[in-house]
LODODREN-424982 format. One record per atom (N, C-alpha, C, O): atom name; x, y, z. Coordinates in nm, 2 decimals, padded with zeros to 4 digits. Layout:
N
CA|X|Y|Z
...
//
This chain:
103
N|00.69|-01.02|-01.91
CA|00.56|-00.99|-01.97
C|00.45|-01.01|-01.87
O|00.36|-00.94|-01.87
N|00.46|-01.13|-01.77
CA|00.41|-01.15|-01.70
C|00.35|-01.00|-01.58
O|00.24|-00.97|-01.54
N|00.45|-00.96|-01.57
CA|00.44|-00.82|-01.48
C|00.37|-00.76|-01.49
O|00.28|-00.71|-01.41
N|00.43|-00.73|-01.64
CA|00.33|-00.59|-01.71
C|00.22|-00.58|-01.71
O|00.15|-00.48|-01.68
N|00.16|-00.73|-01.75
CA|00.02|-00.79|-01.78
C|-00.07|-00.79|-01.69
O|-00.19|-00.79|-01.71
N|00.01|-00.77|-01.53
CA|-00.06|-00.78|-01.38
C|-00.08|-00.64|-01.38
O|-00.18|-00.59|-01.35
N|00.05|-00.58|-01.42
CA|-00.01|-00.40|-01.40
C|-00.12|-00.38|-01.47
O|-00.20|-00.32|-01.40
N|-00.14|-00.41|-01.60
CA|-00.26|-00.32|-01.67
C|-00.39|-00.38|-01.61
O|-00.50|-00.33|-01.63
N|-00.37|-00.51|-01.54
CA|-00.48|-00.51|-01.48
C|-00.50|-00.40|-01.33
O|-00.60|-00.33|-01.31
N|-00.41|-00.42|-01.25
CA|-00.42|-00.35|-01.15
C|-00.41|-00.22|-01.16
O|-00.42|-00.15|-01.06
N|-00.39|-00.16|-01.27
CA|-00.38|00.02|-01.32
C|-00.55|00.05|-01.35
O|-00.63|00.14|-01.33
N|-00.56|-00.06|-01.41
CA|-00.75|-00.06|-01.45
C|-00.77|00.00|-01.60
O|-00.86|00.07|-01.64
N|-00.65|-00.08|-01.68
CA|-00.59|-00.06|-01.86
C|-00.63|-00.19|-01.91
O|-00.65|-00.19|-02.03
N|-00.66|-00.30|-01.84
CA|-00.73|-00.44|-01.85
C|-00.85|-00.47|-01.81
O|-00.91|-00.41|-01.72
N|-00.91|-00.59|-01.90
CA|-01.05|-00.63|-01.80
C|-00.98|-00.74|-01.69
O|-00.87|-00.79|-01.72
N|-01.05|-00.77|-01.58
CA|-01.01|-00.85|-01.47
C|-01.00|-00.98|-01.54
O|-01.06|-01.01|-01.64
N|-00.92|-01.04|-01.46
CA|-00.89|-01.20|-01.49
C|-00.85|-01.18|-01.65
O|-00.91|-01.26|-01.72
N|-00.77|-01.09|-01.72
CA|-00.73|-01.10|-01.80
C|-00.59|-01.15|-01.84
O|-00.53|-01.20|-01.93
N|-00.56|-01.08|-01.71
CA|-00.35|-01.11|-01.74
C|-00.34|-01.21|-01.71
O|-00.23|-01.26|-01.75
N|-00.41|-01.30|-01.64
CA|-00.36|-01.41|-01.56
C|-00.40|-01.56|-01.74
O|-00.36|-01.67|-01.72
N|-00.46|-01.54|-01.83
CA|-00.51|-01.65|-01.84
C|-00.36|-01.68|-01.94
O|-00.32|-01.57|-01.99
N|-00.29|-01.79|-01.99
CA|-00.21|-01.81|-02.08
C|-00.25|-01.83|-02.19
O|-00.36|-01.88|-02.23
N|-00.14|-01.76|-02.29
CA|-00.14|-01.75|-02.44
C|-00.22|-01.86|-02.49
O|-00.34|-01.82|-02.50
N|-00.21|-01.99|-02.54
CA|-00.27|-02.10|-02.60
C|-00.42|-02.07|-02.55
O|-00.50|-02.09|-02.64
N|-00.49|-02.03|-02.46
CA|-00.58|-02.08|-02.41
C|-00.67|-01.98|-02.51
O|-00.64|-01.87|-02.56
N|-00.81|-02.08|-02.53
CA|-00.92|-02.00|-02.61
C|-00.99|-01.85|-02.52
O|-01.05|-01.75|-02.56
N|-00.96|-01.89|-02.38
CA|-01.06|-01.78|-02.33
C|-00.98|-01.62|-02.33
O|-01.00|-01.51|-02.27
N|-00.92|-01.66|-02.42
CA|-00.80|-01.51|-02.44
C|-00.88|-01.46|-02.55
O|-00.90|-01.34|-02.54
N|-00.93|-01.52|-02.67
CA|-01.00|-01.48|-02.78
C|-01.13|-01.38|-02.70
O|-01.14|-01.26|-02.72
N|-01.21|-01.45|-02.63
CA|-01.34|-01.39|-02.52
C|-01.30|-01.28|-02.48
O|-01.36|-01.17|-02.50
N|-01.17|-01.27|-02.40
CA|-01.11|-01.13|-02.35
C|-01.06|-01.02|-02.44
O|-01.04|-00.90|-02.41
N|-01.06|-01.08|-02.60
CA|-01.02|-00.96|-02.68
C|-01.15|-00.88|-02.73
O|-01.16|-00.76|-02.74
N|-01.25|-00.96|-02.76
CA|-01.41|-00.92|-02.81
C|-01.45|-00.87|-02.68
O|-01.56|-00.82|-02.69
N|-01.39|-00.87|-02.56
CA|-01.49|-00.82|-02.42
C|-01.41|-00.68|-02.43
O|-01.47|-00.58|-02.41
N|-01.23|-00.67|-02.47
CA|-01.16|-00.58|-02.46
C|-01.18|-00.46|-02.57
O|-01.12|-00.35|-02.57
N|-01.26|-00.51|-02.65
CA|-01.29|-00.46|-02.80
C|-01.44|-00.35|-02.75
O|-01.47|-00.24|-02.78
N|-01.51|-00.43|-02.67
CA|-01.66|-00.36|-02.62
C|-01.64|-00.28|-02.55
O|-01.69|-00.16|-02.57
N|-01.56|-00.31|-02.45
CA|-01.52|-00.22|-02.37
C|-01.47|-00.07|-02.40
O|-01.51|00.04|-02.36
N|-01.36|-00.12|-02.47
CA|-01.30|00.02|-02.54
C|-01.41|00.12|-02.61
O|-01.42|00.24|-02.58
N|-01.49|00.05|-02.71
CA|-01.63|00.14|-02.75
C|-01.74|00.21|-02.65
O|-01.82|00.31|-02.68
N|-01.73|00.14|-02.54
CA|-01.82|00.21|-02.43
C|-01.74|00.32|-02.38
O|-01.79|00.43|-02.38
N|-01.59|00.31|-02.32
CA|-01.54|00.41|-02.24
C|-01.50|00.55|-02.35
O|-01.48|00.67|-02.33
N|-01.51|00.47|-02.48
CA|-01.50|00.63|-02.58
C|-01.65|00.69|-02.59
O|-01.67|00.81|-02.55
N|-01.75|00.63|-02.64
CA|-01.87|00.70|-02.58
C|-01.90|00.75|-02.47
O|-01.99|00.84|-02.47
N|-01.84|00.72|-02.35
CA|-01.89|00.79|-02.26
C|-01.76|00.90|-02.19
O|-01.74|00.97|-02.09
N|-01.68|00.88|-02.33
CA|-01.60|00.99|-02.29
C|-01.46|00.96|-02.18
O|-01.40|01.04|-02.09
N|-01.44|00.86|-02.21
CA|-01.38|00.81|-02.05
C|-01.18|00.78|-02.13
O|-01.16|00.71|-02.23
N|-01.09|00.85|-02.05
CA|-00.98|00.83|-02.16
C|-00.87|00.74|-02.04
O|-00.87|00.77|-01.92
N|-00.79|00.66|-02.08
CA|-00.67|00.65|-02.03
C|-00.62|00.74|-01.91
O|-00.58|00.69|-01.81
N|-00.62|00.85|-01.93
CA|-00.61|00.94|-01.79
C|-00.62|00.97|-01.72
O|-00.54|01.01|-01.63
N|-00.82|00.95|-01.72
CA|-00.89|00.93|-01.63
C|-00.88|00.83|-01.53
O|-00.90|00.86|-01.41
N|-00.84|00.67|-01.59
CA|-00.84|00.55|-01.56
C|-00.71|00.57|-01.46
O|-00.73|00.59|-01.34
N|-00.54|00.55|-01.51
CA|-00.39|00.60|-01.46
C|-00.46|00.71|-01.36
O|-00.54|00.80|-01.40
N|-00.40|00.70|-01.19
CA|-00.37|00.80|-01.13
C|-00.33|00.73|-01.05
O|-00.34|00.61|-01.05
N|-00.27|00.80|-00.96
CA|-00.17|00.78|-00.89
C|-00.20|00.70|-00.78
O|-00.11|00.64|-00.74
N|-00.34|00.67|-00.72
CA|-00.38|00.53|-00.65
C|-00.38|00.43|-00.75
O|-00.36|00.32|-00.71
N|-00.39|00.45|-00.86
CA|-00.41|00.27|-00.92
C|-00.23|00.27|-00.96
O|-00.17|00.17|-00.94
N|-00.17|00.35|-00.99
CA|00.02|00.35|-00.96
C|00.05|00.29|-00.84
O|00.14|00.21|-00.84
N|00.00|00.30|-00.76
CA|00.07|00.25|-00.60
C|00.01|00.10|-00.57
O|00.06|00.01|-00.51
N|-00.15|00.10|-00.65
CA|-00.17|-00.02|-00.62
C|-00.10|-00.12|-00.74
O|-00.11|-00.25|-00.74
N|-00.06|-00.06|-00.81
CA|00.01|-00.19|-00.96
C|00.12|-00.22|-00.88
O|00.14|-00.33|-00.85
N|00.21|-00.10|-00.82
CA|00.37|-00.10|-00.76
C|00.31|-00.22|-00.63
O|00.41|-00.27|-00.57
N|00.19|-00.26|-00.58
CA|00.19|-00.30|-00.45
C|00.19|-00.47|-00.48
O|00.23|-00.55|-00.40
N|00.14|-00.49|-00.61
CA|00.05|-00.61|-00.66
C|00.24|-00.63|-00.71
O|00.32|-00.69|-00.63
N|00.27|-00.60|-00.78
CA|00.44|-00.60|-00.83
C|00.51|-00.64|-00.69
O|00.56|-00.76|-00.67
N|00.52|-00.57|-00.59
CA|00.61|-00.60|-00.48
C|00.52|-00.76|-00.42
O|00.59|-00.86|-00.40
N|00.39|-00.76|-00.40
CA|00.35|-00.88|-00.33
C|00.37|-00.97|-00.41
O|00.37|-01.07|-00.35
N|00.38|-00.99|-00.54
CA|00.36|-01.12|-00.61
C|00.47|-01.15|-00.67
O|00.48|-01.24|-00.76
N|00.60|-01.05|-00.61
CA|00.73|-01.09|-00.67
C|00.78|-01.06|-00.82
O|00.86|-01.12|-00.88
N|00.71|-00.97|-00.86
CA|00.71|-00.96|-00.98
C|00.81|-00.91|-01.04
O|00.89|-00.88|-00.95
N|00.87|-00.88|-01.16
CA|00.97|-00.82|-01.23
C|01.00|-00.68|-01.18
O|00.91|-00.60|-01.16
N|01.16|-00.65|-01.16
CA|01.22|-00.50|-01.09
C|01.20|-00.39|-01.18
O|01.21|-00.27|-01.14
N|01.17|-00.43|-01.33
CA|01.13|-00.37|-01.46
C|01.00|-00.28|-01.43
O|00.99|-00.18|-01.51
N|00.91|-00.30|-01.33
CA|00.82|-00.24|-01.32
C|00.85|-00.12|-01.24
O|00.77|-00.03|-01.22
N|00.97|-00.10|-01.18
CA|01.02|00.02|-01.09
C|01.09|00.09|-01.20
O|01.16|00.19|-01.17
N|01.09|00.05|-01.36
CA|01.08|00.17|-01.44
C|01.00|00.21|-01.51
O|00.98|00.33|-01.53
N|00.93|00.11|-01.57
CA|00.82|00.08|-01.61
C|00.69|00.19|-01.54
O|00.65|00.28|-01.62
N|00.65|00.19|-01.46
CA|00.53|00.24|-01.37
C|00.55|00.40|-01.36
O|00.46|00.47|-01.39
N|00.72|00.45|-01.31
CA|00.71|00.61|-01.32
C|00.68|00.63|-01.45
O|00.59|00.71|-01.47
N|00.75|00.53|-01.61
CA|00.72|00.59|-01.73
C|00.58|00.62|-01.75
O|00.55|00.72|-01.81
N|00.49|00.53|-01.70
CA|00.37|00.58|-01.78
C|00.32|00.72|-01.68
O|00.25|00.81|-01.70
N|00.39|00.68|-01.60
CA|00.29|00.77|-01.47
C|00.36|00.93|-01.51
O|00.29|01.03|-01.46
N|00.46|00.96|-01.59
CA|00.51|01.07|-01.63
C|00.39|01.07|-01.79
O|00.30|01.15|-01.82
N|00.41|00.98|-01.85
CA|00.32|01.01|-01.93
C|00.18|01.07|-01.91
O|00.13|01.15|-01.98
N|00.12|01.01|-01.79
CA|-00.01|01.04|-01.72
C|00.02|01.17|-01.69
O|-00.08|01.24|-01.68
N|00.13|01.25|-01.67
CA|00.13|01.39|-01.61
C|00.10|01.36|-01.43
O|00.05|01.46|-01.37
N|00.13|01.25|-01.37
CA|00.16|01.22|-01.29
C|00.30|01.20|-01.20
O|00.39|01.14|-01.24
N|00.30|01.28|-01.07
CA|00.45|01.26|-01.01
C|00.40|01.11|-00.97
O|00.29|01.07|-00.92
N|00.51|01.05|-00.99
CA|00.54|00.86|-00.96
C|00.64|00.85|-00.95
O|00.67|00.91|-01.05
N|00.75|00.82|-00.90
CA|00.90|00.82|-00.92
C|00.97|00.65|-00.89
O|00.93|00.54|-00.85
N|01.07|00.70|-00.93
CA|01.13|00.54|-00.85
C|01.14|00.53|-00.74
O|01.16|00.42|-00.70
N|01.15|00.67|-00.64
CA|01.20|00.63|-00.53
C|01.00|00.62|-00.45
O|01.01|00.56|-00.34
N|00.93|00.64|-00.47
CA|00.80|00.61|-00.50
C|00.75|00.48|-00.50
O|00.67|00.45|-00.42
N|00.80|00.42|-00.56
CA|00.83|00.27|-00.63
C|00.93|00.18|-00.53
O|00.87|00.08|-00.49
N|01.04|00.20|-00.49
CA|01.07|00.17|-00.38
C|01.05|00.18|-00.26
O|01.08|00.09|-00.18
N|00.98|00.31|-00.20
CA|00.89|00.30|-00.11
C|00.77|00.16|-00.07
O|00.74|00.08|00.02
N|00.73|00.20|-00.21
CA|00.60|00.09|-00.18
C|00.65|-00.10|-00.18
O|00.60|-00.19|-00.12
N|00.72|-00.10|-00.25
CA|00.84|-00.19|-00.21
C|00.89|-00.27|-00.10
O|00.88|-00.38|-00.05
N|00.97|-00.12|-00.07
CA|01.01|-00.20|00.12
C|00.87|-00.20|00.20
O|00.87|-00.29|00.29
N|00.76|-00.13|00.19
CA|00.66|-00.17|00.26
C|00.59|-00.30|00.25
O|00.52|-00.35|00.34
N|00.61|-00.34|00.15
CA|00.51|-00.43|00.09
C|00.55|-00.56|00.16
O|00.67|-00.56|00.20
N|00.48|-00.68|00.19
CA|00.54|-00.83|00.22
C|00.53|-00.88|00.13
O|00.41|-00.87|00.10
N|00.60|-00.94|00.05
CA|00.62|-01.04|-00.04
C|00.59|-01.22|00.02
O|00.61|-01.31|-00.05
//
C-alpha cells in the first residue's frame, strides 16, 4: 500500500506530503478535509483525472517506484491506470524506466 500511496502522489491524484504520513497519526484527518477542498475546486474548474494522469506524471510515479525501492506491483499497477487514461504505458515502459533508474 505503501507504493500505491507514493504513486498517487507522484501521478498528481494526491495532495503532497500525503502518502508519506502513517495511519494513527491525526494529520491524516487535515489531509482528508484539504483532499475534500481540493476535489470541489478541480470540479469547478473543470479539471478531471485525465487531465491530471499523462504519461509524464506515469514515468515520473514508475521513476519514484524504481528509486525508492518500491513494490514490483506498480509495473502492473501504472500500465492499468494508464490504459484506463487512454494512455500507451506498458510494462515494458515500466521496465525501461526501471533499469534506468538508481535505486
Amino acid at each position: 500500500a505503501n507504493t500505491m500511496a507514493t504513486v498517487s502522489e507522484a501521478i498528481g491524484l494526491a495532495l503532497p506530503y500525503s502518502a508519506g504520513a502513517p495511519a494513527p497519526y491525526e494529520i491524516r484527518d487535515r489531509f482528508c478535509a484539504a483532499a475534500g477542498e481540493k476535489v470541489m475546486e478541480l470540479i469547478a474548474k473543470n479539471i478531471r483525472p485525465r487531465q491530471i494522469v499523462t504519461r509524464q506524471a506515469l514515468e515520473n510515479a514508475a521513476t519514484v517506484v524504481a528509486a525508492s525501492g518500491g513494490s514490483t506491483n506498480a509495473a502492473l499497477h501504472l500500465p492499468a491506470i494508464a490504459h484506463e487514461a487512454g494512455i500507451k504505458f506498458d510494462l515494458f515502459d515500466v521496465a525501461e524506466i526501471f533499469r534506468r533508474t538508481p535505486y
